[in-house]
C-alpha positions in Angstrom: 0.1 -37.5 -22.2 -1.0 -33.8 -22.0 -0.1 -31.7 -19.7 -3.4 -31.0 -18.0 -4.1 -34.8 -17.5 -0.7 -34.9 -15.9 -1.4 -32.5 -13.8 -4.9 -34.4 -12.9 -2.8 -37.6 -12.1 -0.2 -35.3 -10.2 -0.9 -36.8 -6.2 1.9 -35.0 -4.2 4.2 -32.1 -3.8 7.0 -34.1 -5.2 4.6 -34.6 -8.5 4.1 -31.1 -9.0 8.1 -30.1 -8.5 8.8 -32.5 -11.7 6.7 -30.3 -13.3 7.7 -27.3 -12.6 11.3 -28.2 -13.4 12.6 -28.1 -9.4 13.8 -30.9 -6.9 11.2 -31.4 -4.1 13.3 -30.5 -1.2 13.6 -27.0 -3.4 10.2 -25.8 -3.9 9.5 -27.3 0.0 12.1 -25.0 0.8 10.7 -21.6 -1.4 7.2 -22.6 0.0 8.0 -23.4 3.7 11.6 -22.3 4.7 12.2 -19.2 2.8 10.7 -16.4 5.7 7.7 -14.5 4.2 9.8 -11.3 4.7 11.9 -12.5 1.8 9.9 -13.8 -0.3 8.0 -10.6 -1.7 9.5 -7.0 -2.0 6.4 -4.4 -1.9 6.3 -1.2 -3.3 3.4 1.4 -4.4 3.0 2.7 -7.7 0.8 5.9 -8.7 -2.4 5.8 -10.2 -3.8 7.8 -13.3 -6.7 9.2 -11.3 -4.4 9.7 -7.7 -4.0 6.8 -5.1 -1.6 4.1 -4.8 -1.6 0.4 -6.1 0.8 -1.5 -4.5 2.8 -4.0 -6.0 4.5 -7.0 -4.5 7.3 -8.5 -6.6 8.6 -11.9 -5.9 11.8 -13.1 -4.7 13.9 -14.3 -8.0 13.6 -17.9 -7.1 10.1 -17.6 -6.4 9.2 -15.3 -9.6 10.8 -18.8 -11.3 8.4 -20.9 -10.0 5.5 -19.0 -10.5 6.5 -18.2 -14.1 6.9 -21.6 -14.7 3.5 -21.9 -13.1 1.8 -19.5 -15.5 3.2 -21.2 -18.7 1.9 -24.9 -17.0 -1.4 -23.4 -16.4 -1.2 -21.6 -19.8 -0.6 -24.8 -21.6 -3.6 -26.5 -19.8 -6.3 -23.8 -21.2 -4.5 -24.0 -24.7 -5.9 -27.9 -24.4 -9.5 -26.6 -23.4 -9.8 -24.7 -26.1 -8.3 -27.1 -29.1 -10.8 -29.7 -27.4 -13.8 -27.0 -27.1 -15.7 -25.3 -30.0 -14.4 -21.9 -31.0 -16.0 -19.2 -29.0 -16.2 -15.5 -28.9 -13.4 -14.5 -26.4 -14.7 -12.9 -23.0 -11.4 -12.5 -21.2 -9.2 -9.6 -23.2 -6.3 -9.2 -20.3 -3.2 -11.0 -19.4 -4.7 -13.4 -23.1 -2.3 -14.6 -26.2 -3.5 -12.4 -28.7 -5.8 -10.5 -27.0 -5.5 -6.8 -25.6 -7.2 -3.6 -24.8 -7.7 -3.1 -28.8 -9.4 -6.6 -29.4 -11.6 -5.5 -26.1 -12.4 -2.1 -27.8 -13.4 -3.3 -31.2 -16.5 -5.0 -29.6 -17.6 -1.9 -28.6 -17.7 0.2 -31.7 -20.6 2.6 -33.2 -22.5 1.8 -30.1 -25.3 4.0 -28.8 -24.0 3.6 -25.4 -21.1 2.3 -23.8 -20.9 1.5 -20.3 -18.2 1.0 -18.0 -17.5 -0.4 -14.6 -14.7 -1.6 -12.4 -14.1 -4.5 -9.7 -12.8 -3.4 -6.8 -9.4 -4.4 -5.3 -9.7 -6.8 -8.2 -6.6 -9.5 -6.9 -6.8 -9.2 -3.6 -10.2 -10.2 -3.6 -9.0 -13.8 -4.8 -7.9 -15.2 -1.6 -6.5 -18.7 -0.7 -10.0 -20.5 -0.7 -11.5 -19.3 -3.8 -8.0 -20.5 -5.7 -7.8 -23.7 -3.9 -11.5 -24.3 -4.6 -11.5 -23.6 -8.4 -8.5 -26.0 -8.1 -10.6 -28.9 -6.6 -13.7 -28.5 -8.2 -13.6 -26.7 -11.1 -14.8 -29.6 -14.0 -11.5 -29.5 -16.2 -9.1 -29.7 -12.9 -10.4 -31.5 -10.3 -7.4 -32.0 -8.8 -6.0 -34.1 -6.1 -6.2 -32.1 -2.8 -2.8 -31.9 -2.0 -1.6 -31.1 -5.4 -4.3 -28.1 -5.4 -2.7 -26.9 -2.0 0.7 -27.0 -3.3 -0.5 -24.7 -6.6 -2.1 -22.0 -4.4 0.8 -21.8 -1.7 3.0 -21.2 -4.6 0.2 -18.7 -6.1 -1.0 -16.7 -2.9 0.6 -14.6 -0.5 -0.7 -13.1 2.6 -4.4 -14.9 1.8 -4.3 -13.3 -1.5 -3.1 -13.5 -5.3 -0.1 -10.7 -4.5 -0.5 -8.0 -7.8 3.0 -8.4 -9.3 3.2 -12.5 -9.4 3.7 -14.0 -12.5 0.6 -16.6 -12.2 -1.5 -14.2 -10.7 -2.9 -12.9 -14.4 -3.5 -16.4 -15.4 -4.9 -17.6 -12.2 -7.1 -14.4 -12.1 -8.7 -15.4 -15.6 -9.3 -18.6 -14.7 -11.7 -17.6 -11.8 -12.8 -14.7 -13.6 -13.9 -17.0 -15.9 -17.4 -17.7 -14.0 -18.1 -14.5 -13.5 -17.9 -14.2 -17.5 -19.9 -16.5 -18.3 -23.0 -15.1 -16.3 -23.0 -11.8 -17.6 -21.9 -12.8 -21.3 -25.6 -14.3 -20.4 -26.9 -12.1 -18.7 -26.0 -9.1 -21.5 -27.3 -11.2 -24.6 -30.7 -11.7 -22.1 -30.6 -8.1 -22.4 -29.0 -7.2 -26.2 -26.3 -6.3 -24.9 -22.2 -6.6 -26.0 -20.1 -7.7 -23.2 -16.5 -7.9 -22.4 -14.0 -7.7 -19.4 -10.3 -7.1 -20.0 -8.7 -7.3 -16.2 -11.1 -5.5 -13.6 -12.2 -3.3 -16.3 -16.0 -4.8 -17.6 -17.7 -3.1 -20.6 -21.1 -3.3 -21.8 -22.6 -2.1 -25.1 -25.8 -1.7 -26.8 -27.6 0.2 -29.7 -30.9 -0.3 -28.0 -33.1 2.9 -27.9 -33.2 2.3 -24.3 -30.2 1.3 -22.0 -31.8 -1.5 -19.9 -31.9 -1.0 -15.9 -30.7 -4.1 -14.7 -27.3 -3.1 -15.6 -27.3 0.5 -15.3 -29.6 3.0 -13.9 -28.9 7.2 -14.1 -28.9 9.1 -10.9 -28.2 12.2 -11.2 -27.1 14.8 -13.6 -24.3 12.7 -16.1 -24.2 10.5 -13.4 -24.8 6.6 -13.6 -24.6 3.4 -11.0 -24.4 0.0 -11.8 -28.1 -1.7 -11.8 -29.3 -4.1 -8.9 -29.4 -7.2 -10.7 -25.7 -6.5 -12.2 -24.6 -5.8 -8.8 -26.0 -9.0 -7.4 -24.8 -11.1 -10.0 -21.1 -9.2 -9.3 -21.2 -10.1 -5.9 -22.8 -13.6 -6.5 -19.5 -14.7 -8.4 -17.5 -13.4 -5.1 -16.0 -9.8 -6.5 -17.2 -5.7 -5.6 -18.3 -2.9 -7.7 -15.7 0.3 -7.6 -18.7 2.4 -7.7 -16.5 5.8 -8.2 -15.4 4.5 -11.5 -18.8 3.5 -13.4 -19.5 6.0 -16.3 -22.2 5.9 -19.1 -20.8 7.4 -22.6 -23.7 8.1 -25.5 -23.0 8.1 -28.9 -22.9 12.0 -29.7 -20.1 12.3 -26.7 -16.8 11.0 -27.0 -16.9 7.1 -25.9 -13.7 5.5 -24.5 -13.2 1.6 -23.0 -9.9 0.7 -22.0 -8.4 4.2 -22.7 -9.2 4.0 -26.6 -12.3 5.9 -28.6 -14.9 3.6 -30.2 -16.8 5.5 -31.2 -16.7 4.8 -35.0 -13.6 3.1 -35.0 -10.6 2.4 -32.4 -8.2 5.3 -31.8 -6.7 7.3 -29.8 -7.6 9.8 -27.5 -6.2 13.1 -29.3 -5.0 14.8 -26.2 -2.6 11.3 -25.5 -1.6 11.6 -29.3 -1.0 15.5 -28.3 1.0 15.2 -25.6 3.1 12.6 -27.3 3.9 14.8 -30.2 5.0 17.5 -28.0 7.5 15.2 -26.2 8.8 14.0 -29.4 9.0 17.8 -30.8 11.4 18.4 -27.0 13.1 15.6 -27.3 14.5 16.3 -31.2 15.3 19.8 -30.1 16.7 19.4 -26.5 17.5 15.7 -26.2 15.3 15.3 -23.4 11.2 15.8 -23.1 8.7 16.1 -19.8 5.5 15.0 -19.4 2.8 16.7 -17.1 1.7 14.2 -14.4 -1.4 15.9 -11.8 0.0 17.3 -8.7 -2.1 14.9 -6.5 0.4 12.1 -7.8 3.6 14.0 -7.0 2.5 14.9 -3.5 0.5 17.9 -3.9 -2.7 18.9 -3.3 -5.6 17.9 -5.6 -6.5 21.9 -6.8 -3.2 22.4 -7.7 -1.6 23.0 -11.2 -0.1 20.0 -12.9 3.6 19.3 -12.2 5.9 19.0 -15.3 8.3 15.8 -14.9 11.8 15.6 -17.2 13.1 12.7 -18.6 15.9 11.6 -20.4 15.3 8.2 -20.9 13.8 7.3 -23.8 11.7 4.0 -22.7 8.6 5.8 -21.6 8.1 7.5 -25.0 9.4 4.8 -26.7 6.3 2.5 -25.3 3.7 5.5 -26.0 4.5 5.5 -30.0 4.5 2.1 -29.5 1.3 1.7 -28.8 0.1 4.6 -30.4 1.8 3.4 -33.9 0.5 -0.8 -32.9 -3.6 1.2 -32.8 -3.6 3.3 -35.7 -1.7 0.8 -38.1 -4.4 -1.6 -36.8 -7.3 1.1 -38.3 -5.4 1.9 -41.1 -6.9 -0.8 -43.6 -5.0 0.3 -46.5 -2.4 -2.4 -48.2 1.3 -2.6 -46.2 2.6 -1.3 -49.4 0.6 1.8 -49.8 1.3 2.5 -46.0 5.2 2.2 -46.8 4.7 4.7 -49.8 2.2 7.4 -48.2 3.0 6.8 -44.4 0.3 8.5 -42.0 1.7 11.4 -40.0 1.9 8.9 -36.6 3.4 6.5 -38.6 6.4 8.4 -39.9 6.8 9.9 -36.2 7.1 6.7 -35.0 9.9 6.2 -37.4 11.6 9.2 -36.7 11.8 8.2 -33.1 13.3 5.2 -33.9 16.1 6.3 -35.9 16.8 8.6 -33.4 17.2 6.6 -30.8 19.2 3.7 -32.9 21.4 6.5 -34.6 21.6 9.7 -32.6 21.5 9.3 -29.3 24.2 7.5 -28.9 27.1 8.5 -25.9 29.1 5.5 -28.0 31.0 4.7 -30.8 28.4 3.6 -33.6 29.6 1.3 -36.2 27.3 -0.1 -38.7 29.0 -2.1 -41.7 27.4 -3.1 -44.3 27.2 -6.7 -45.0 25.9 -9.4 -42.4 28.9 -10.8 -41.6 30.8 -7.5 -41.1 30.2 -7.2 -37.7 31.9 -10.9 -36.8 35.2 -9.2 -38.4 34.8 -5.9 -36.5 34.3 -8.0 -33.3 37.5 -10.2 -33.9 39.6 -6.8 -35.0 38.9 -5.0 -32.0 39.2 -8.1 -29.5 42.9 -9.0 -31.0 43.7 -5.0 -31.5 42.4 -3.0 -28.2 45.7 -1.2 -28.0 44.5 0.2 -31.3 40.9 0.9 -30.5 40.4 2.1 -27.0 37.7 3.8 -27.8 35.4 0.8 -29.1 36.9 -2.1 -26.7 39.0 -3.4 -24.2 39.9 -6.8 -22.5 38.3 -7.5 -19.1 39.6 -10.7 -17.0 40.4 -12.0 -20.2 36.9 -11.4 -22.5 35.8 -8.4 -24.9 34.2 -6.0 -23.5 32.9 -3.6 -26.9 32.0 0.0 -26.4 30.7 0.0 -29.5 26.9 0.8 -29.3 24.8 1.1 -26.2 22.5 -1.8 -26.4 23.8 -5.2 -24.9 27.9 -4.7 -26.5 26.6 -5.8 -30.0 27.7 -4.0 -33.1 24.7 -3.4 -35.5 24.6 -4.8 -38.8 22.5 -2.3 -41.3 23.7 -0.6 -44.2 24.1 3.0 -42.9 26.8 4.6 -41.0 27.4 7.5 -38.9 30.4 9.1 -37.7 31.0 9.4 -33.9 33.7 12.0 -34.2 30.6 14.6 -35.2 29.4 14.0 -31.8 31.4 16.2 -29.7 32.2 14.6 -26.0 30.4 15.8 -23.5 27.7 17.4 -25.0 24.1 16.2 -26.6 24.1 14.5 -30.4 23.4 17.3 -33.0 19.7 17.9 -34.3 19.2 15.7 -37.2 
């Protein structure tokens, strides 16, 4: 039986915690003995443009269930759509194979591009609305008390709480209906569009923008169109009116923070500032970044502030997703980009074998064949006395010193010698 028809049949709490994968009497106790001070931690995290978005992170037995919620309620809308015909996606966030770049490339060589954003975008899904999609939405109709026990475990404080692991999925579900009546409402009009989160795009080569979605108002200045707005509001969700913006085709047009406006890439001061990091970082062993002063508790004139780092995560996730855009644009054969890398490509690289091989403050062994590293491991566990340096026996198990990622010796054919790092001081420029 499929999932999502045993979840229709599902009549009681007890159905849904064989489900999930817990006992009854422990999700009764996460949903109605665990104190609501426990059950969320809540902290704020700065925005780009200023402000604060708080986030409100589940308890660990809690995050389980919900997570385990998300991949049930995954699994369901995997069954829609292998039952459904194929359709052009609407949703790009919190979606298997979808992201900000599939979102983007529906909005390229457009004449304009226009953007708008739902305000207070989760908290705006309360209790009600969940329980209701729940109960009548066509492909659920659940049983009521099996539709209760999903949005207890979903909402917090009459709200889907921005850190929950089922809050995406949840969100997209619900979001749904508001895609489908302006995926409508834009083809009515010639129109291209998309939402990927609280982030909704439309795009048109039309010679004139139409004024039902947006109007201009003064100067550079645009606001979403009365009959857009009433069909917002109409699906139960707010227009962040301070972030609506209208980008023409001989200006520089961004959606979801990458340029469309022949093909999707990168904004060149992101790629910029990236570089420049990288370039401190090879020479210094650490890099900054400027962040505004608004978002580091100044006032909003005031000069940027520059912020050092020395981990190497944050960068690490820019080329990331620098390198995962332009090898996406780059339509040239893998072979060819292997032999003539692009300049972000090789950076990219050059990143990575520094952090994998430089900056290490351990021992670094790398052997040559595959099962090297099973020999190293049994050598240093039965001679510690001999090699301090890469080992030693705690409560009776190996604990290797070997490299700095999760006490596993790395198997590639390469090898560097820890003795030409000296102790105490950064790894040598490469």
């Amino acid at each position: 039986m499929s999932k999502l028809q045993t979840l229709r049949d599902a009549k009681k709490l007890e159905d849904v915690a064989k489900m999930l994968g817990f006992t009854p009497s422990g999700l009764s106790y996460i949903l109605y003995k665990l104190p609501d001070s426990k059950k969320y931690t809540s902290f704020e995290i700065p925005k780009r443009n200023g402000g604060k978005r708080q986030i409100k992170a589940p308890e660990s037995s809690l995050s389980l269930l919900q997570r385990r919620l998300a991949t049930l309620l995954n699994e369901c809308l995997e069954e829609l759509r292998e039952a459904t015909p194929p359709r052009r996606p609407l949703a790009h966030g919190f979606e298997k194979g979808r992201s900000i770049i599939t979102n983007a490339h529906l909005h390229k060589r457009r004449r304009y591009v226009f953007n708008l954003d739902l305000a207070d975008f989760f908290p705006s899904i309360n209790f009600g609305r969940v329980r209701g999609f729940f109960l009548k939405d066509k492909h659920f109709s659940l049983q009521p008390p099996v539709a209760t026990v999903l949005t207890q475990i979903a909402c917090f404080e009459n709200e889907l709480p921005q850190g929950s692991p089922c809050s995406p999925v949840i969100s997209n579900l619900i979001g749904h209906v508001l895609d489908g009546r302006l995926a409508r409402f834009a083809k009515t009009h010639k129109c291209t569009y998309s939402r990927y989160a609280d982030d909704i795009t439309f795009s048109t080569s039309r010679k004139d923008f139409p004024r039902e979605i947006g109007v201009p108002v003064s100067g550079a200045a645009w606001q979403v169109g009365d009959e857009l707005r009433a069909r917002i509001k109409d699906a139960g969700f707010e227009v962040n009116d301070k972030k609506t913006r209208m980008q023409f085709r001989l200006s520089r047009q961004v959606t979801t923070g990458l340029m469309v406006n022949e093909k999707v890439n990168i904004r060149q001061e992101y790629l910029r500032a990236a570089r420049h990091m990288c370039d401190a970082l090879f020479k210094t062993g650490s890099y900054y970044r400027m962040i505004p002063a608004m978002l580091s508790g100044g006032a909003g004139g005031e000069p940027p502030v520059k912020e050092v780092i020395t981990s190497l995560n944050p960068l690490g996730g820019t080329l990331a997703h620098i390198y995962q855009v332009k090898n996406g644009a780059d339509l040239r054969d893998d072979d060819l980009k292997k032999t003539k890398p692009t300049a972000t490509r090789s950076l990219y690289f050059r990143f990575l074998f520094y952090k994998n091989f430089v900056a290490h403050t351990m021992p670094l062994i790398v052997p040559e064949g595959k099962t090297d590293s099973v020999y190293l491991r049994a050598a240093i566990q039965y001679l510690t006395a001999y090699h301090p340096r890469l080992g030693e026996i705690v409560d009776g198990k190996l604990e290797t010193k070997a490299t700095p990622k999760n006490n596993r010796i790395i198997s590639v054919t390469w090898v560097r010698s820890y003795n030409s790092i000296p102790d105490g001081t950064h790894p040598p420029r490469y």
